[in-house]
C-alpha positions in Angstrom: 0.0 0.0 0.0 1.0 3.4 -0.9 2.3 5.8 2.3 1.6 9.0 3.4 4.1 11.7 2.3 3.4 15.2 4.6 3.5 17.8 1.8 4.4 21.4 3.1 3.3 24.6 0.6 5.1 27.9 1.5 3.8 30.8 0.0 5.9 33.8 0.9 6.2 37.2 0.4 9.1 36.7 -1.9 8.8 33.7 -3.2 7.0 30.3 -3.2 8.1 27.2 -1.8 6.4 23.3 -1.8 8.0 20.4 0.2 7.0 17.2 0.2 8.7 14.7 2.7 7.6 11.6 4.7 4.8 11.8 7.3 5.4 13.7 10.3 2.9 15.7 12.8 -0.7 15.6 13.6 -3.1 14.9 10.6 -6.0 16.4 12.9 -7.1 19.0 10.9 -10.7 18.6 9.7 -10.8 19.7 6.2 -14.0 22.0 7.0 -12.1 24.0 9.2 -10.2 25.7 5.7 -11.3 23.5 2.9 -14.2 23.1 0.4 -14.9 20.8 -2.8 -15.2 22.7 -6.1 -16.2 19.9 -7.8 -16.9 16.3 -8.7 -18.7 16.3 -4.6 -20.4 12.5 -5.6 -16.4 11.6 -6.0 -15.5 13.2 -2.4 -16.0 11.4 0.6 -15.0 12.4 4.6 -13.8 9.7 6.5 -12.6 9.3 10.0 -14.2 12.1 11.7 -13.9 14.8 8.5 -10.1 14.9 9.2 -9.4 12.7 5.8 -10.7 13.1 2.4 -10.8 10.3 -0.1 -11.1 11.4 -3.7 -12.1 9.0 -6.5 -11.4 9.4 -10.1 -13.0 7.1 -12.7 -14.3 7.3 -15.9 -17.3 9.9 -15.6 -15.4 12.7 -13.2 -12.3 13.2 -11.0 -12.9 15.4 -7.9 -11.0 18.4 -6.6 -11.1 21.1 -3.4 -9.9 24.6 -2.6 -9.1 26.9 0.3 -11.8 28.8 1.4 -9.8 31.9 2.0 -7.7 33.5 -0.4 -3.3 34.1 0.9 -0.8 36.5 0.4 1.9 34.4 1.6 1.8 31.4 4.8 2.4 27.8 5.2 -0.2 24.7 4.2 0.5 21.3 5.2 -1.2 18.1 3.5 -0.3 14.6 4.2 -0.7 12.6 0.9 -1.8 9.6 0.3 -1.6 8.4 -4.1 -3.8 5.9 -5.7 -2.1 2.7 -5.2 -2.8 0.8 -8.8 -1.3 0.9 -11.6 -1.9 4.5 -12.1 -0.2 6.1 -15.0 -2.1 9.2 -16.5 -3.7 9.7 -13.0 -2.7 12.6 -11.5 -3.2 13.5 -8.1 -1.9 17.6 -7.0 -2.2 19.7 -4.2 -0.8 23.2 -5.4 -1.8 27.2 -5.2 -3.8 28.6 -8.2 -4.4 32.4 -8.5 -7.4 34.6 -8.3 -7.8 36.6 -11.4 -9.2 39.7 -10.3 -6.7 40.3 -7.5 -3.0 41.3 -8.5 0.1 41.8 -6.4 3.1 42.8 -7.9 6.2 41.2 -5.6 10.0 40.3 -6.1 9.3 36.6 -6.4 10.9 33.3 -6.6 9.2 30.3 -6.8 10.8 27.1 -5.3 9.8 23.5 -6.0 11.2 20.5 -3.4 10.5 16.8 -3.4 11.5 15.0 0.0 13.5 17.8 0.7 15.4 17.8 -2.4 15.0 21.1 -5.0 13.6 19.9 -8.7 12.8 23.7 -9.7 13.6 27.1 -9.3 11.1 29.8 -10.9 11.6 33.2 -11.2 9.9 36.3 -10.6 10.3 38.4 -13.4 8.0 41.3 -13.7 10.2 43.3 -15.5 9.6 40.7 -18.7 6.3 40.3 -17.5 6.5 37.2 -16.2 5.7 38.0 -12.5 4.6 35.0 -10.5 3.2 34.4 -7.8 1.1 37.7 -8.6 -2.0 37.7 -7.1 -3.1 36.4 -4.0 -3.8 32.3 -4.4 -6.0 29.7 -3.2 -4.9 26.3 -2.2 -6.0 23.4 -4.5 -5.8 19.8 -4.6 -7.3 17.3 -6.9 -7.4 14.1 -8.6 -8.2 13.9 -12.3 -7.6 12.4 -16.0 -4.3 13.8 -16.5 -3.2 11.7 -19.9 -1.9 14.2 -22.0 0.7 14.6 -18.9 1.8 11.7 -19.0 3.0 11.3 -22.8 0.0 10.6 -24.1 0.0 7.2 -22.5 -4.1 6.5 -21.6 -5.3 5.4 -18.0 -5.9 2.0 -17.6 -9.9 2.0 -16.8 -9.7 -1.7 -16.3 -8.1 -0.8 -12.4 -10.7 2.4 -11.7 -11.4 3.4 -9.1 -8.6 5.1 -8.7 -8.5 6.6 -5.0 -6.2 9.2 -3.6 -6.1 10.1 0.2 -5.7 13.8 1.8 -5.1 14.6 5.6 -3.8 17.2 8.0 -5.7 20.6 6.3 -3.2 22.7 8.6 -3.4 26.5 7.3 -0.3 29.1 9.1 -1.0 31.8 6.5 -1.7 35.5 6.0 -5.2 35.9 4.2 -5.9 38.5 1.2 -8.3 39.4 -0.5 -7.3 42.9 -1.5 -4.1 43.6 -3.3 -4.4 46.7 -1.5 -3.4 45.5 1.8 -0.7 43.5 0.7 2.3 44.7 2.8 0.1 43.2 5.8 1.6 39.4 4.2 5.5 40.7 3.5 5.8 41.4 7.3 9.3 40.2 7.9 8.2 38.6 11.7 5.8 36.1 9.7 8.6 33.3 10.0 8.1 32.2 6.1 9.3 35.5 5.1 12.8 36.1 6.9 16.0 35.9 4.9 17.5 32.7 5.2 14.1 31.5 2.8 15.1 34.2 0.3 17.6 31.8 -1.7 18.6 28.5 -2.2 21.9 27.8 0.0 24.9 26.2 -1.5 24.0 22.5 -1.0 20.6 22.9 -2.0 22.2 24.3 -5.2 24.0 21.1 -6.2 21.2 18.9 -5.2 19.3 21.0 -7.9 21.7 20.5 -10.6 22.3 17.0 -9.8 18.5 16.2 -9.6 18.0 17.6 -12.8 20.6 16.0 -14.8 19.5 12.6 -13.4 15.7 12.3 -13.3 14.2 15.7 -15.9 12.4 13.9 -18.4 10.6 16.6 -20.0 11.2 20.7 -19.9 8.7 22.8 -21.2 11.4 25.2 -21.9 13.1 23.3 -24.5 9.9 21.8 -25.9 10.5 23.3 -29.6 7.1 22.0 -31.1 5.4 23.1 -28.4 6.8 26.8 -28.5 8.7 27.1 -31.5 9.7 30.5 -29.7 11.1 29.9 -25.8 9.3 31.3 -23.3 11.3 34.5 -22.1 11.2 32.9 -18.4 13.4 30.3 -19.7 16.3 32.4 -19.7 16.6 33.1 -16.2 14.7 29.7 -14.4 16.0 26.7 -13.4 
């Protein structure tokens, strides 16, 4: 059976970071308490109390939830749980996603971590107008039909349901819903926005270059047929 991995979302006031690493802490969080579903609700259940949420994809609907505030920077916590079949093309996520009528212009990086270990590096270029995170975000998570993500390759419906597991809805975050107010979430004594988060340090560094050469599969930066003409992010991320 698959395990739990504790995945930890930091949204900060100058740039975002998501780690994933094994289980650790309470999972006691009722989803209520922060979360709703947005859709696919006859493929959400609560179990155990409302502190767990199974989702179910198969082939009529996936199913997928979302913060009920809106944040200008903070930390989220989700203990993850994947479908444990033969899976590929399902995708299960837990990520931010931004408000469109909001905007924030910050100096922004956006850092990407599996078990600890960086995969990604995104920067916050507003001067090219590429300025991300922007706005202030909701957090999402879902499970859903993602075949075109996974090389075209098609689920196998022959092992559906496919069921994915989500615990611990911990929320330590600044909420915003006006742009106008957003110096309230770069205040330096939030402990996700002092310094030592403002960069990767030198061992992170080379873990991200190693990790890079030795598991990236597909970048969307060097996709040619995709976008015969490279994204101008692509000359400054990682």
């Amino acid at each position: 059976m698959a395990n739990y991995f504790t995945l930890q979302c930091l949204l900060l006031a100058s740039f975002l970071l998501i780690v994933t690493c094994p289980h650790e802490g309470s999972a006691a969080v009722s989803f209520n308490d922060n979360y709703y579903i947005t859709w696919g609700n006859n493929h959400a259940q609560l179990l155990n109390q409302g502190t767990e949420l199974q989702l179910t994809l198969d082939q009529t609907s996936g199913a997928g939830f979302e913060s009920k505030a809106m944040f200008g920077s903070g930390s989220f916590t989700m203990r993850l749980k994947i479908p444990a079949k033969k899976s590929s093309g399902v995708v299960t996520a837990f990520y931010v996603s931004i408000n469109q009528f909001s905007l924030i212009t910050v100096v922004a990086f956006t850092w990407l971590f599996v078990d600890n270990i960086p995969i990604r590096v995104f920067k916050n270029k507003a001067d090219i107008g590429v300025s991300y995170p922007s706005q202030p975000m909701h957090v999402t998570g879902s499970l859903w039909n993602g075949t075109w993500a996974a090389g075209g390759i098609p689920i196998e419906w022959s092992q559906a349901p496919f069921q994915a597991y989500f615990q611990g809805f911990t929320v330590t975050a600044c909420p915003l819903q006006d742009y106008r107010q957003r110096q309230l979430c770069y205040n330096p004594n939030l402990w996700w926005n002092r310094r030592n988060y403002w960069q990767l340090n030198r061992q992170q560094q080379a873990l991200l270059e190693r990790t890079r050469k030795s598991v990236l599969t597909y970048d969307y930066c060097t996709d040619k047929s995709r976008y015969p003409r490279q994204p101008p992010e692509c000359l400054y991320n990682q």
